[in-house]
Structure formats: C-alpha cells, structure tokens
N, C-alpha and C positions, 0 to 999 in steps of 0.2 A: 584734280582732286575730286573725290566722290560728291555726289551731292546727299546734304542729309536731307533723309524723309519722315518729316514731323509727321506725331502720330494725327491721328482725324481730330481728336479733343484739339492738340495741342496748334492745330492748323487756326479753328474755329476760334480757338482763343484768341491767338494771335491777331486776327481782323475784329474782334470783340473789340481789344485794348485799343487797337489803331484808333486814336480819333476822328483821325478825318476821312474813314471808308462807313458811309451813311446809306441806306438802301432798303430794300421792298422785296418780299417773297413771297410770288404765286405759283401754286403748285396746285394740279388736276391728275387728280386718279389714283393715287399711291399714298395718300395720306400729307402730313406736311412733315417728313423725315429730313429733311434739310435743314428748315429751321427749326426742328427739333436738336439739332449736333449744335447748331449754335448756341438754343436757350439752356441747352445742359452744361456748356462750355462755362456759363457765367458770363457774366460782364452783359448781357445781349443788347440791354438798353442803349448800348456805345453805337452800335450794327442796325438791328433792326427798325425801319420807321415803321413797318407793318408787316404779316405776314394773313394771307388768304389765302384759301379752296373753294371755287365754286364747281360740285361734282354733279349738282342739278343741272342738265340742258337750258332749261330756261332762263336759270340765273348766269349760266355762262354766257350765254346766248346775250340775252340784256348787257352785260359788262364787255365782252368783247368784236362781239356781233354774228350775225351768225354764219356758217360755214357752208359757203355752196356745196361743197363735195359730200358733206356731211359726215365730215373722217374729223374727231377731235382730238385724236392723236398723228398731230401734224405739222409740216413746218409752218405752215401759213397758218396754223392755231397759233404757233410757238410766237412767230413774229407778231399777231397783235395781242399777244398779252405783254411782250416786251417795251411794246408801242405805248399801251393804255398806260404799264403803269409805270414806265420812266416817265410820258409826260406828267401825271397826277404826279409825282414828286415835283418835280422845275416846277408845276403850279402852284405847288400846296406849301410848299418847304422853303419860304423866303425868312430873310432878316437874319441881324447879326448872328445869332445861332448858329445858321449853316451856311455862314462864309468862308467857312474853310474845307469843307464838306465836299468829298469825292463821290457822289451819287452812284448808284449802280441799282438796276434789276435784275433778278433771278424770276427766272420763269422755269415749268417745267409742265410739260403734258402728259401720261405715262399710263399704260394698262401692262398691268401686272398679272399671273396665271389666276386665273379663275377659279372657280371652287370646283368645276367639272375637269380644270384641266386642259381645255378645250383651243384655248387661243395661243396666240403668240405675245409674249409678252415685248412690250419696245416703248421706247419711246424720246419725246426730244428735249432735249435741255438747252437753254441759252442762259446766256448773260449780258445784258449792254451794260456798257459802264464807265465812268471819266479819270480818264489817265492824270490828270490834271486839275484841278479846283476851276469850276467857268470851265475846262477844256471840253471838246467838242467827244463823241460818245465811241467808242470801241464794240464791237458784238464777236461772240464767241458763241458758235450752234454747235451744237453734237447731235447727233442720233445714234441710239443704245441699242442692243440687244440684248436684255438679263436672263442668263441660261441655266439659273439655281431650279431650281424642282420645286421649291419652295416656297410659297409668298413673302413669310418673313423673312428670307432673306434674303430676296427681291427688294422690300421696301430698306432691308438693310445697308445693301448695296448703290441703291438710290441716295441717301443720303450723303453715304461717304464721297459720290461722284461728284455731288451738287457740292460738299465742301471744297474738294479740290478744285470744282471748275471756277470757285470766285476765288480760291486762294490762287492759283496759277492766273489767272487774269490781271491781279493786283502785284504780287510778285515773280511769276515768270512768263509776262508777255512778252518785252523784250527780246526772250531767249525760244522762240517756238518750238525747236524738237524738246526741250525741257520742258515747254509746256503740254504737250502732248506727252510727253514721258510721265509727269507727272499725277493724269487725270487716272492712273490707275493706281497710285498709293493706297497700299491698305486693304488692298483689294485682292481673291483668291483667286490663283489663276484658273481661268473655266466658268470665272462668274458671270461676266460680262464681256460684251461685241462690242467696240466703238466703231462702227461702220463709216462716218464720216464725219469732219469738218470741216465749218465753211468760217472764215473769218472778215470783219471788213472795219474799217476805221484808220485812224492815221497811224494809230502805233503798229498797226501789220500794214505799210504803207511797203517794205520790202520783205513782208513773208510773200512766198510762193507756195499758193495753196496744193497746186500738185506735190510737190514735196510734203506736206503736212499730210495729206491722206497717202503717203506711199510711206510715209513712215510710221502711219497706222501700222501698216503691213510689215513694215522691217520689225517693230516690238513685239507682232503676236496679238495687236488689237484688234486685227481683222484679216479675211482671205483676202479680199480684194476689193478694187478702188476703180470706179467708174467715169472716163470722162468724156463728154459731151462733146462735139463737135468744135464749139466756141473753144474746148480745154478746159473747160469752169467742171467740176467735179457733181456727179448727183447720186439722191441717193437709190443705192443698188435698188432696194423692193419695189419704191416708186418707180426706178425706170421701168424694169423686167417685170412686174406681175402681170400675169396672163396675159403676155402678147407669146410672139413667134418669135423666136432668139434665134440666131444665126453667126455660128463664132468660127472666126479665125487664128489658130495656133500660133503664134512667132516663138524663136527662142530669144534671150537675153543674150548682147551683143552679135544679133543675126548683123550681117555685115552688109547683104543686101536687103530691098524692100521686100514686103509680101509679093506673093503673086496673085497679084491680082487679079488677073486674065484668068487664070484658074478659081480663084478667089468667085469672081462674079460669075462663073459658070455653075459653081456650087449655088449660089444665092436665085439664082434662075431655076436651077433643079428643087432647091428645097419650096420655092413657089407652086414648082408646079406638082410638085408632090402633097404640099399640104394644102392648098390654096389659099395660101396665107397673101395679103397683100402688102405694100408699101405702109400704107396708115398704122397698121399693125406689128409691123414686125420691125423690129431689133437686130442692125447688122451689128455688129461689134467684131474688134481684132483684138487678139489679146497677146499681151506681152509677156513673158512668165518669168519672175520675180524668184520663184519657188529652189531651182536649182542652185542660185547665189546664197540662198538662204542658207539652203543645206552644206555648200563647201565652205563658208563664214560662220565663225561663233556673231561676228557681228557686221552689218551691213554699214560699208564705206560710205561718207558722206560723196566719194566721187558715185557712186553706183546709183545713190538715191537721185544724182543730178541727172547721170544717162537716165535712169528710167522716167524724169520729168519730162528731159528736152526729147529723149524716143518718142512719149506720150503724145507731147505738144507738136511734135513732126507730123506724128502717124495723124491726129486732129486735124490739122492744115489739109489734110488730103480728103476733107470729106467725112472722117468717119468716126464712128464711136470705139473707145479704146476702153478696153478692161487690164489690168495689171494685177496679173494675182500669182498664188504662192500654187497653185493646183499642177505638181510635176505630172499625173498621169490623169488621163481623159474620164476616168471614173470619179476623180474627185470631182471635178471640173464639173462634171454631166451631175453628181446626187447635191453638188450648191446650186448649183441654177433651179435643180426640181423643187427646193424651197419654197422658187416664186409662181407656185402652181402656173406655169408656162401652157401655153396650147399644144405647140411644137416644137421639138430641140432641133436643130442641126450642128453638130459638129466639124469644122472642114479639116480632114488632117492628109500626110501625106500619104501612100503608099507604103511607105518606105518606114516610117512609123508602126503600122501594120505590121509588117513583116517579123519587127521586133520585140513587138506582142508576142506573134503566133510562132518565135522560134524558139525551143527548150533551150540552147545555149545561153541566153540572158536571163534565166530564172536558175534559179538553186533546183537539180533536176530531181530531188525527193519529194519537193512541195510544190515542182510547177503547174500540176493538175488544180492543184487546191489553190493557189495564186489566181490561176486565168480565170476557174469559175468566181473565184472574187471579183478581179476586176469585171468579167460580165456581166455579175448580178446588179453590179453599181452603176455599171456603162449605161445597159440597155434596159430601155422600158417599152410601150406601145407608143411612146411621142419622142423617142431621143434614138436619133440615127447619128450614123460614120457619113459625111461625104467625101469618099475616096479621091484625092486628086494623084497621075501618075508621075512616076520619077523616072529619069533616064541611069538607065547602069551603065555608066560609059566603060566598063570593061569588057560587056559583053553588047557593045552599042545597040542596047534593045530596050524599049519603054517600058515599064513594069506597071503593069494594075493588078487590079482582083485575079482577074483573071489566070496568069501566068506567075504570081508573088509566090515565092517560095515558103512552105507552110509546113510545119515539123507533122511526123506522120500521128502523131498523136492527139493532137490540135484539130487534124485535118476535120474531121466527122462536125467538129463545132465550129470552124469557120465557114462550112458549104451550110451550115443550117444559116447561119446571120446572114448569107449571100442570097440563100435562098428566098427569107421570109424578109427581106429587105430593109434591114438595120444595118448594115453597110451597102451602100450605094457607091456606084464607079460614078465619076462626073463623066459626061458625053460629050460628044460634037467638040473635044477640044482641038485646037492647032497646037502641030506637034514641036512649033518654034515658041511655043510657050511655056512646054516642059524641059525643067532646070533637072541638071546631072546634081546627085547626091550622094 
C-alpha cells in the first residue's frame, strides 16, 4: 500500500497536537523558516520550548564556541549546536510538566545564494531526539544542496526539509528507506541535493548507513555517495575540494576485482605528471550505480545490498569508494570540477576509448555533435584519460592508444587529445596484468 504524503502544514500539525514531542529550534543563515511552518501550523506552544538564530559571529561564537576551521556552515557547527541545546533542555525542562515529554533538537546551519549570486548555497541539518520518554537520544544529519535560482525559495525549501526531517525521525525512523524517502515531501523536483546521511543511536541500531546513502542515489537525491576506507560514508565537498582526485571506473556486477596493478600504475603516472603527493590526493574506485538505474523504473532492495557489500568489499582493500549514477566519463569529469579540484585523473580502459571514438555506437547523423559534447565536458587544462590496455584475444594483440581502432572521422580529434596529452597511455606495464575484454 502506497504511503500517504501529508501536506507540510499538515505534517507540522501533526507533531504541534502530539503532546509528548517537546523541543528547541536553532537555525543560522536562512532565517528561522522551520519553525516558522510550525508557528503557522497552530497549536506550536504543544512543540516548541524555544526557537533561536544567532547570525552574529560573535554571538554564535559565545553560544557554541568557536570554529577552528572557521567554516560555520558545518558539520562540526551542526553537532555543537545539537550538543548545547539538547543539553539546555535535560537541564532546564524538569518536573512534572515534562514527564512525559519526548525532547528533541533541531538545528540547522545554511548559506543561502547571495545577492551577487556568487556562492554556493548548502547546508546542514540535524536532529537529536528521544525515541522514548528518559530514552537515550537518536541523531539524524543531512547535508543539502538548494539548487533554486532564488533565495526565496531557497529559504522556502529549507523549511519544508526541516519539517519533514522531525516529522520522519518521530514517525519514520523505524522504517529508514521511508525515512529517507520521505525528506523530500512537498518538494520540486530540481530544488534540492541531499548529498548525505549520517545516522546513530539505538533506534538505527540495524540501519546500514551505506544503504541509506546509496538510496539517496536510487531516489534522485543525489549523484553519488562516498565511502571512506573505515566504510562510514563522507561528505562528497569536504572530501574532494581542491585536492588531486584519482578515479577508477568499475561497472555494476564486474565479476572480477579492479585491476589494480594497472590501477596503481595510472596513480604513479598521474603523480608524476601533476606532482600531486600522497597528503593530497584522493585515490577513489568507483562503482557505477547509473546503468541499473537506467534499465529499472526502480532500484531492487537486492541491488541496493550488492552496491553496499561491493562498497564495503572494495573499502576492506584500502580504498576510497565512490558509487554513482555518472554512465559516461563526461558526467563524471564536469561533478567532480564542482570541487574546484587541482588535478583530475580518470583511469579507464582502452577498450572504452575505442567505443567513444567509433561512429557505429552513436546515431551516425549526430555523432560529430555527440563527441564534441562529450569533449567539451570530458576535458579541461586539469582532467586527463589514463589509458590502461586491453588484450583482443581474437587478434592475440594488446590494444592501446597507440594501435586502438578509431573511426576515420574521429581520427584528427583523438591524435590532438594524444597529442596535447589529455589522454595518456599507462607505461612500464606487465603484460600478465592486462585482462582480455
């Protein structure tokens, strides 16, 4: 049975009348549109114990302390305002009154477009909150991206998120893809990025966070999902902003591992081509989501589980795993230049190349106007191919740049990118590490 999706008023109401969901709302940067849907809802005196903005540094600063990085749209913003003011409630809010009382905070940190237009608007929202009267405290983090043109309704969109993120905490934690399903009620599709969640407390005591950010990606709430070494998921801009990125292509259900031996010969090259170091640079392997997408109206709860345990495999081996929806190298290469990056490198096969540069796989009236698309997206002055080669076991011969077969029309614009070196052949390989394809 479908699930209904109460309207935004009718959500706010709902936790207005509850009497025993009691709570606090801090909000920085965007006005206080959150508990604004509340106090229009009626009832708020049920809800609300307080709501603040402190958008003065100094007054921030005094209340939550101050911010070594100096970034106050942050998660380590986000967590000590959730800190300060769930405890100021448990201190402040005793006696028979609120013995029955489910406490919760809302917090939210958020820069919105600017009046020049200038920035990136993002930001993060949590929630902690008690699943239980006395029971011990749940947290629910997001990180947004609002992609409206508009301020207003920016701060529009803000609010409606901030309803649903206590409404779904209150009645669909139990149920995580619903609650992730959820946080976009009401909302136009194009408005908003949910880039990540992080979840912890006893009632996500069996959610599996990789699954909750990969089904960002199965709804349309985001490209892609980053995970860390440990498996624990982060977020995409703080990882990747201007370092040296270094990606490895997988497909969905590859049957064997990467190749790695090829793999680390690419990460050697693109070293010593940028002179990017270890401190700096960003290996990542990425696993692509994007092709399932496209053959599904909707993505199998088994599919979402291989892309976890793939994830948490490929993690076990050392590395940083990206899983995203990007079918062709061009998408892939213009999100990453999002995170003003230093250096791109791409590692793909040969054999990928070839299916680029051959007119047969394009609609042959537009494949002039196709390839210069994908070029113009591909390639910049910091984002190269590193070519790794394929064995043609029919014609038992190694294929690179060099000898790849290249439609005669193509030809003039793949000898320029070989030239001016945006595709690069890997070198010094052993030729017991190139796989037949």
């Amino acid at each position: 049975m479908a699930r209904e999706i109460y309207e935004t008023k009718r959500k706010a109401l709902k936790i207005n009348l509850n009497p025993d969901i009691y709570g606090t709302f801090a909000e920085i940067g965007a006005g206080q549109e959150v508990a604004r849907n509340f106090f229009e809802a009626g009832a708020a005196s049920g809800t609300i114990a307080k709501t603040m903005s402190a958008y003065d540094m100094a007054f921030s600063d005094a209340i939550y302390g101050v911010e070594e990085s100096g970034r106050y749209v942050s998660r380590t913003r986000l967590n000590k305002m959730l800190d300060h003011e769930f405890d100021l409630l448990t201190e402040r809010l005793q006696g028979e009154k609120y013995k029955s009382k489910k406490f919760f905070a809302f917090a939210d940190t958020v820069t919105t477009l600017n009046f020049t237009k200038s920035n990136e608007p993002h930001g993060w929202i949590g929630i902690r909150f008690q699943h239980e009267v006395d029971g011990p405290t749940n947290d629910i983090v997001i990180h947004v991206r609002l992609l409206d043109s508009d301020n207003r309704l920016q701060t529009k969109v803000l609010g409606i998120l901030g309803v649903n993120l206590v409404f779904a905490a209150y009645y669909y934690a139990e149920d995580p893809q619903t609650m992730i399903e959820s946080l976009a009620d009401n909302l136009s599709v194009g408005s908003v990025e949910i880039d990540l969640v992080k979840v912890s407390g006893p009632i996500f005591e069996k959610a599996n966070e990789r699954l909750l950010n990969l089904y960002l990606i199965a709804k349309g709430f985001a490209k892609a999902a980053i995970f860390k070494p440990d498996a624990k998921a982060a977020q995409i801009k703080d990882y990747l902003y201007k370092k040296n990125i270094i990606i490895l292509r997988t497909k969905y259900r590859q049957k064997s591992n990467p190749n790695f031996d090829l793999f680390n010969l690419a990460v050697e090259e693109f070293r010593k081509n940028t002179g990017a170091t270890p401190e700096d640079t960003v290996v990542l392997i990425e696993v692509l989501m994007g092709n399932v997408l496209d053959e599904n109206s909707s993505i199998t709860d088994e599919d979402l589980n291989y892309f976890a345990e793939r994830a948490e495999y490929l993690c076990s081996t050392g590395n940083n795993i990206l899983v995203s929806n990007f079918r062709r190298n061009n998408h892939l290469a213009e999100f990453v230049q999002s995170f003003k990056p230093k250096h791109v490198g791409i590692a793909t096969n040969v054999y990928n190349l070839k299916n680029i540069f051959t007119t047969h796989n394009y609609n042959k009236e537009n494949y002039t106007n196709e390839l210069l698309s994908y070029i113009s997206g591909m390639f910049s002055k910091n984002v190269k191919l590193y070519a790794y080669p394929y064995l043609d076991k029919k014609k038992e011969q190694i294929v690179t740049t060099k000898n790849m077969p290249v439609s005669e029309e193509a030809k003039p614009l793949f000898d320029f990118l070989l030239q001016n070196k945006y595709i690069i052949d890997i070198e010094n390989y052993d030729e017991k590490f190139v796989k037949t394809v």
